[in-house]
C-alpha positions as CSV (number, residue, x, y, z in Angstrom):
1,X,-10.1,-14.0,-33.5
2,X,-10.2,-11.1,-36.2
3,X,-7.8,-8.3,-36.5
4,X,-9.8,-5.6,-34.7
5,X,-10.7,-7.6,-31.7
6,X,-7.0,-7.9,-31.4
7,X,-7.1,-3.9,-31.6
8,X,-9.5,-3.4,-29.4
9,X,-7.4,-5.8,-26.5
10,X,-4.3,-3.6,-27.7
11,X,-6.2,-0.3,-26.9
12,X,-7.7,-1.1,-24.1
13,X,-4.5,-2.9,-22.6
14,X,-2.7,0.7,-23.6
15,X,-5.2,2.7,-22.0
16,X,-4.6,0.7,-18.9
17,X,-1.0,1.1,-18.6
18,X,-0.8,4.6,-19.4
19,X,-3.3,5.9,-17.0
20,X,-1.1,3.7,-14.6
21,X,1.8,5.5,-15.7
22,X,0.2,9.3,-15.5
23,X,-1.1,8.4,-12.0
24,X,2.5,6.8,-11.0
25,X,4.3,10.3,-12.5
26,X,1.6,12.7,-11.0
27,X,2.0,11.5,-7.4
28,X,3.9,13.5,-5.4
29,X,5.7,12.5,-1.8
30,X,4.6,14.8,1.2
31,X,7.0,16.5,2.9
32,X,6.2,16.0,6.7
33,X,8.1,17.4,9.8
34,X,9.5,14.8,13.0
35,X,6.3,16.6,15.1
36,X,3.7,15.2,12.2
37,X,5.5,12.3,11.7
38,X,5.6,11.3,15.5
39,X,1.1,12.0,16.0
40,X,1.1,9.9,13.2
41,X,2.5,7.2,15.1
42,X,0.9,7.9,17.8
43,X,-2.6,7.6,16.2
44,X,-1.7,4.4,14.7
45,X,-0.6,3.0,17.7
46,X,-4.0,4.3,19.5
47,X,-5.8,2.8,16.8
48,X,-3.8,-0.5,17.1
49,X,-4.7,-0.9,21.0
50,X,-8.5,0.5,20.0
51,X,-8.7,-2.8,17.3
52,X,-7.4,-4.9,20.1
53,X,-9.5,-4.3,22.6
């Protein structure tokens, strides 16, 4: 295989992994209350039974 099909892999493998990376460090964890935190398992228990039935 020539050399810049081996550079293109490389670039395209780096592009990959650091738009992984950016996406990994730009997330940001949301800050819910008990209140939230309790309808949300609520809903996905309502949703559970809904599936079920």
């Amino acid at each position: 295989m020539p050399w810049y099909a081996w550079l293109i892999i490389a670039l395209a493998l780096g592009a990959i992994i650091g738009n992984l990376l950016l996406l990994r460090d730009s997330a940001r964890k949301i800050d819910l209350t008990p209140e939230q935190l309790e309808r949300i398992r609520q809903r996905n228990a309502q949703a559970d039974r809904d599936e079920q039935a």
